[in-house]
N, CA, C and O of each residue as an XYZ file, in Angstrom:
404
protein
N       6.040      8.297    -17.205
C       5.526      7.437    -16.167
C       6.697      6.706    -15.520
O       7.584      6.106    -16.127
N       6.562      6.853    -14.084
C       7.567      5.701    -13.688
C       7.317      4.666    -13.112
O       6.440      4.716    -12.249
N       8.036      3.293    -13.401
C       8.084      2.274    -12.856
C       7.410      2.044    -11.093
O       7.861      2.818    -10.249
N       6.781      1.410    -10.820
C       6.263      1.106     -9.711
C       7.662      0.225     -8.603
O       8.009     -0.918     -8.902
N       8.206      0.852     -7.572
C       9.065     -0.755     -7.086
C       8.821      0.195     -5.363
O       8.653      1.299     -4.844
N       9.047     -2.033     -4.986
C       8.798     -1.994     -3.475
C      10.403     -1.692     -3.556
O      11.116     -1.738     -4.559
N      10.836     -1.309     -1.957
C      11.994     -1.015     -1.472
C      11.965     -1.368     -0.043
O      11.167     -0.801      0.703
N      12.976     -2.481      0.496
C      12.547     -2.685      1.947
C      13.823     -1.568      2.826
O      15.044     -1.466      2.704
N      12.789     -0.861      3.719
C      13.710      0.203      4.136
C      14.050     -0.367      5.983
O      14.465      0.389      6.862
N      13.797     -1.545      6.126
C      14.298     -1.871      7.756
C      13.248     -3.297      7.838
O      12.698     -3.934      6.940
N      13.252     -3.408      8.830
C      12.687     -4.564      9.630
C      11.220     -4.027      9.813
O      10.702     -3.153     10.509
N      10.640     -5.228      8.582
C       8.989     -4.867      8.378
C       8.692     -3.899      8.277
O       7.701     -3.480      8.876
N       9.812     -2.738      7.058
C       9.164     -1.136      6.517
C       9.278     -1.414      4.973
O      10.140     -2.117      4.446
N       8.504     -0.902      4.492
C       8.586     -0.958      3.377
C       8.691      0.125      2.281
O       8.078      0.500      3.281
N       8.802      0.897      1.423
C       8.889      2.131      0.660
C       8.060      1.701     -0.765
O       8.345      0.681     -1.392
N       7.125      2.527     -1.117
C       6.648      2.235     -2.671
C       6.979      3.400     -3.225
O       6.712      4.443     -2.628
N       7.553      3.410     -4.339
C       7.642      4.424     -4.904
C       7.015      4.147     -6.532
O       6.305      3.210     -6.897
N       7.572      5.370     -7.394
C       6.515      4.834     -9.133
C       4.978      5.466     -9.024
O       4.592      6.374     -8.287
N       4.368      4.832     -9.819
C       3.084      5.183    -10.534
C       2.033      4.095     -9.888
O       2.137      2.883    -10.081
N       1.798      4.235     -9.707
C       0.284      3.033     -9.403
C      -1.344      3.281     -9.820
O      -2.300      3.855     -9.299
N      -1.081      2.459    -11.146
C      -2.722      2.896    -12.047
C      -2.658      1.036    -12.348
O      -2.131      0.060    -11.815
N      -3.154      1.198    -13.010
C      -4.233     -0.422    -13.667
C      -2.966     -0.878    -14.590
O      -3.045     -2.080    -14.841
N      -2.185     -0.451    -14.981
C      -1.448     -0.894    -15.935
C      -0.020     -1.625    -14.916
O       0.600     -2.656    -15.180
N       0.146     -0.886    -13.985
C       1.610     -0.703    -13.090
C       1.139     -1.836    -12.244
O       1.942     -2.767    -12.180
N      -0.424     -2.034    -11.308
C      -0.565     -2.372     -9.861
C      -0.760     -3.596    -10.267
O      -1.611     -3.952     -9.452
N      -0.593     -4.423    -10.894
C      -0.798     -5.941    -11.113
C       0.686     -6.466    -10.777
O       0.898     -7.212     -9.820
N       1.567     -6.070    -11.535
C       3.266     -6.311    -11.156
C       3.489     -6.331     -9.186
O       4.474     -6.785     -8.605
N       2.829     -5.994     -8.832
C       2.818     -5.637     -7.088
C       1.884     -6.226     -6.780
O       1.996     -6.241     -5.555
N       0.778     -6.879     -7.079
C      -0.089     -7.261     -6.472
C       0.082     -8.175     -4.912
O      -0.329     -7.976     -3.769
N       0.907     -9.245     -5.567
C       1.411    -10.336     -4.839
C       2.649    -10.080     -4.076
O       3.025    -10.965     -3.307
N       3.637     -8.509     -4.229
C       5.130     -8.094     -3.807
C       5.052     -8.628     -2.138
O       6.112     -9.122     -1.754
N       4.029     -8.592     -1.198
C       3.816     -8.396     -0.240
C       3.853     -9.503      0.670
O       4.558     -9.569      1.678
N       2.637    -10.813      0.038
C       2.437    -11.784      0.374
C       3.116    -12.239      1.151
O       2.804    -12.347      2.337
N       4.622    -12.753      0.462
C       5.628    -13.846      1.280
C       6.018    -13.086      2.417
O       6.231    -13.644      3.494
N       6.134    -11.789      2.257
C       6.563    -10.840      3.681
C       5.773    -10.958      5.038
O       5.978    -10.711      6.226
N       4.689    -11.500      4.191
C       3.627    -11.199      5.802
C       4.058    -12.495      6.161
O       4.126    -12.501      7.390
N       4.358    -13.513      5.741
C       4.597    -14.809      6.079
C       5.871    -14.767      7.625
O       6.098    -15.381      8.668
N       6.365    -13.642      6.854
C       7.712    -13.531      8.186
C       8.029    -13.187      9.240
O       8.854    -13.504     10.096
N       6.731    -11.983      8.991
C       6.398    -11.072     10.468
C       5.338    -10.501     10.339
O       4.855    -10.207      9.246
N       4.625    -10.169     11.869
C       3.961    -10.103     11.981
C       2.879     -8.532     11.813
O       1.701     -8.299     12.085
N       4.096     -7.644     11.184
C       3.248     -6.112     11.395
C       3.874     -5.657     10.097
O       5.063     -5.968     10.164
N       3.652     -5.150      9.116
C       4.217     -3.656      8.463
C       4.198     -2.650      8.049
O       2.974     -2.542      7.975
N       4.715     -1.373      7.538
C       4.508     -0.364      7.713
C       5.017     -0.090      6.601
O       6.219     -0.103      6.333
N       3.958      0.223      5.759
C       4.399      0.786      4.409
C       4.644      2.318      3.906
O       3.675      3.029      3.640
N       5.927      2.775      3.791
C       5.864      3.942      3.626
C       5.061      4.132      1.707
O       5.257      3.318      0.804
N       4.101      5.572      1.577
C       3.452      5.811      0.430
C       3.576      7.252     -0.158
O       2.949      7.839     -1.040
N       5.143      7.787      1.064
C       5.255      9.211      0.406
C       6.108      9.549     -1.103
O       6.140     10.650     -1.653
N       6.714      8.398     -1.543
C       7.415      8.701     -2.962
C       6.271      7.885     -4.126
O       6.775      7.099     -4.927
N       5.116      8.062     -4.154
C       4.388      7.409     -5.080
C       4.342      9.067     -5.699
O       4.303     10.119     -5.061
N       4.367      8.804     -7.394
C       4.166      9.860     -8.155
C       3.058     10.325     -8.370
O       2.788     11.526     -8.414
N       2.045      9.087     -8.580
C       0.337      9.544     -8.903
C       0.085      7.951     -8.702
O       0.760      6.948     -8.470
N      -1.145      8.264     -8.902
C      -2.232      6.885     -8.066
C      -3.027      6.947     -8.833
O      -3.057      8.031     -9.414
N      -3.994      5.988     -9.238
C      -5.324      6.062     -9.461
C      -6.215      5.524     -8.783
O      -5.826      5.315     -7.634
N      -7.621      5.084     -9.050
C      -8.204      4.318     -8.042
C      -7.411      2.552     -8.334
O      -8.030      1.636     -7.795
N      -6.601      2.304     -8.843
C      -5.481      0.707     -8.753
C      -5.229      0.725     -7.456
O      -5.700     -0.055     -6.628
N      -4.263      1.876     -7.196
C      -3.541      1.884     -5.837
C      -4.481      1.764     -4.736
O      -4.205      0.997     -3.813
N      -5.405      2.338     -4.729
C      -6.498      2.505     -3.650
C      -6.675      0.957     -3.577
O      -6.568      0.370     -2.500
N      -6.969      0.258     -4.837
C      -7.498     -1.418     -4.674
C      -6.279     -1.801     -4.046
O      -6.275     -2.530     -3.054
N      -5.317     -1.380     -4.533
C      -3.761     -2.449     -4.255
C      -3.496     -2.507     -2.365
O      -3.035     -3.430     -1.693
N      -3.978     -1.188     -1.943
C      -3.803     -1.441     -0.156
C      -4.909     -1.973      0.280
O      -4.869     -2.409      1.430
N      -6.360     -2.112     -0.583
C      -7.455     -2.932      0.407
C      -6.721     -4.360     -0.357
O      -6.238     -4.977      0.593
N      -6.550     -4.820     -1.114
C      -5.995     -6.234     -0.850
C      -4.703     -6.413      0.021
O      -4.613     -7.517      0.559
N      -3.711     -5.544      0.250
C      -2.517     -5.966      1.157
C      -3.705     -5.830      2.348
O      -3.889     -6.914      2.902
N      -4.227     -5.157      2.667
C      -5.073     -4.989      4.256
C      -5.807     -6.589      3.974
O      -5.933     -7.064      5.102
N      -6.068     -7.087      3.466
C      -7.165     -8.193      2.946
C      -6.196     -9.796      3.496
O      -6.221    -10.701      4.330
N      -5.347     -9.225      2.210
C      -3.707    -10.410      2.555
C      -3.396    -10.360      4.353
O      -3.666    -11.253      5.157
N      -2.825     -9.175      4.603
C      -3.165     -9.249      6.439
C      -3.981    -10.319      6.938
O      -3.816    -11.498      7.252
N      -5.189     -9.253      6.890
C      -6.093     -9.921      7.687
C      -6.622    -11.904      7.668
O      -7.134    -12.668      8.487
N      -6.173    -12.002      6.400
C      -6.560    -13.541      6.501
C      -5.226    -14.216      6.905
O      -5.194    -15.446      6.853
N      -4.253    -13.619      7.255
C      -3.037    -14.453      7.463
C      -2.857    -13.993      8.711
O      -1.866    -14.250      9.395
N      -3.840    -13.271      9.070
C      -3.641    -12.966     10.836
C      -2.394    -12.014     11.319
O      -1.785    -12.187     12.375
N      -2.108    -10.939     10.326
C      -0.933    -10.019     10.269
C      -1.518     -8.465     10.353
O      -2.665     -8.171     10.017
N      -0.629     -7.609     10.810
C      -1.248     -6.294     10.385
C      -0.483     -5.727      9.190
O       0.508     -6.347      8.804
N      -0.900     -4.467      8.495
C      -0.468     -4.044      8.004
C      -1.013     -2.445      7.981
O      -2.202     -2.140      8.063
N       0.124     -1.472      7.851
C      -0.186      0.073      8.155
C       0.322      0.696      7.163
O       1.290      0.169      6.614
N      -0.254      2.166      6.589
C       0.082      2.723      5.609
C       0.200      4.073      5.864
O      -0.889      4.596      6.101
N       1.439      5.044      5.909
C       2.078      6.019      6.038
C       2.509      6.799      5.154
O       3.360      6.412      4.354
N       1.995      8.078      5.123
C       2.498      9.596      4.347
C       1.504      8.679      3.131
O       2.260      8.077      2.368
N       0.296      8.495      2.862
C      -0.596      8.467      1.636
C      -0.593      9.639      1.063
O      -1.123     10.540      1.712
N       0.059     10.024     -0.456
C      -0.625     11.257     -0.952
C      -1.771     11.247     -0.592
O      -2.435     10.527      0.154
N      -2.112     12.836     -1.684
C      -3.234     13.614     -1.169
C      -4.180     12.575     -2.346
O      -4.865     11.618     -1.985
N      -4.083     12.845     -3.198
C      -4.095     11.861     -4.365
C      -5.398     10.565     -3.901
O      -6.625     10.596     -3.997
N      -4.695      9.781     -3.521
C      -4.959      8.568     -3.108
C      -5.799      8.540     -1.683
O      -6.424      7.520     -1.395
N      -5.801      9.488     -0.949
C      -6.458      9.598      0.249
C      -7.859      9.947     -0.154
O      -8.911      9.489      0.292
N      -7.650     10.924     -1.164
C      -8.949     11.442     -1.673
C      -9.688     10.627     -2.279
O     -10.915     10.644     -2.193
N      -8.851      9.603     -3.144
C      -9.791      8.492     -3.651
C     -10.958      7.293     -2.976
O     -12.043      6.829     -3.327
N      -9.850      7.096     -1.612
C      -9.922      6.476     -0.351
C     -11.741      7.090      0.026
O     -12.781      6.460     -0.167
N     -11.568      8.556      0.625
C     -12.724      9.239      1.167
C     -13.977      8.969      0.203
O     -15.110      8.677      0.587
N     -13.462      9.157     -1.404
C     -14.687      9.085     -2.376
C     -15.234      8.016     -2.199
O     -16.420      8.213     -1.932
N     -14.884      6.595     -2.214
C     -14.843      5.212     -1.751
C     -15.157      4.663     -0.506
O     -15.277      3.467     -0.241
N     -15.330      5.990      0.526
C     -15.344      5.730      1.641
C     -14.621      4.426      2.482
O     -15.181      3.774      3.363
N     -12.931      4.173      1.867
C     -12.317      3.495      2.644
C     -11.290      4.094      2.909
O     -10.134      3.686      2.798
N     -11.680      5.138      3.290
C     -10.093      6.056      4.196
C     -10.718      5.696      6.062
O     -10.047      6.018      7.042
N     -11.626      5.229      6.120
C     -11.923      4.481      7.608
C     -11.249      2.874      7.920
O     -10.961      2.292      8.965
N     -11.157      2.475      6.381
C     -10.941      0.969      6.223
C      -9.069      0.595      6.045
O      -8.502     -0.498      6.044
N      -8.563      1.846      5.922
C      -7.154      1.666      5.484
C      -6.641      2.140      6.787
O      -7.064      3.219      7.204
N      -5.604      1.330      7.627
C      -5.303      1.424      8.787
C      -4.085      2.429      8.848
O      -3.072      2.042      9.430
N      -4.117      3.942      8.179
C      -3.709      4.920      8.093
C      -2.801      5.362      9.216
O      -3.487      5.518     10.226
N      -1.541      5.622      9.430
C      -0.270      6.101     10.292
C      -0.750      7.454     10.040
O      -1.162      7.738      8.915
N      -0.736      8.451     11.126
C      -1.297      9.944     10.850
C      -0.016     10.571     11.006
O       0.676     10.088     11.902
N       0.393     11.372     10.463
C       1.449     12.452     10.040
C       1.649     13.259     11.470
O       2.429     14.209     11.540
């Protein structure tokens, strides 16, 4: 299993890479917060995540959540297949403000 870590790759981009299950997505919960404080949009890249479970799926409706009450956006780019699929089962692959490939 690997370690879960944010990586800031530019001005309001972000990179997740690691594992994201129930054990990993608590350490990240909050990674995000103070960022939205600074600006106003970001763009999380989600193509180096190893595996997901339904954690990760929770972990972007609360950053979308964190957004929205702080009056920020936030976007999520290259989602595995993984996690998209979890999204559709859940029916919040409408609710996750998805960057299309």
């Amino acid at each position: 299993m690997t370690e879960p870590a944010i990586e800031k790759t530019g001005e309001g981009r972000y990179r997740i890479t690691g594992e994201l299950n129930f054990r990993t997505v608590p350490q990240l919960a909050d990674a995000l917060e103070g960022t939205f404080r600074d600006i106003d949009e970001l763009v999380v890249d989600l193509g180096e995540i190893d595996r997901s479970d339904s954690a990760g799926v929770a972990l972007l409706v609360e950053w979308v959540r964190t957004a929205t009450r702080l009056h920020k956006q936030v976007q999520f780019q290259k989602i595995p297949d993984q996690m998209l699929s979890i999204a559709r089962v859940s029916d919040l692959d409408e609710y996750l403000p998805l960057i299309p490939e």
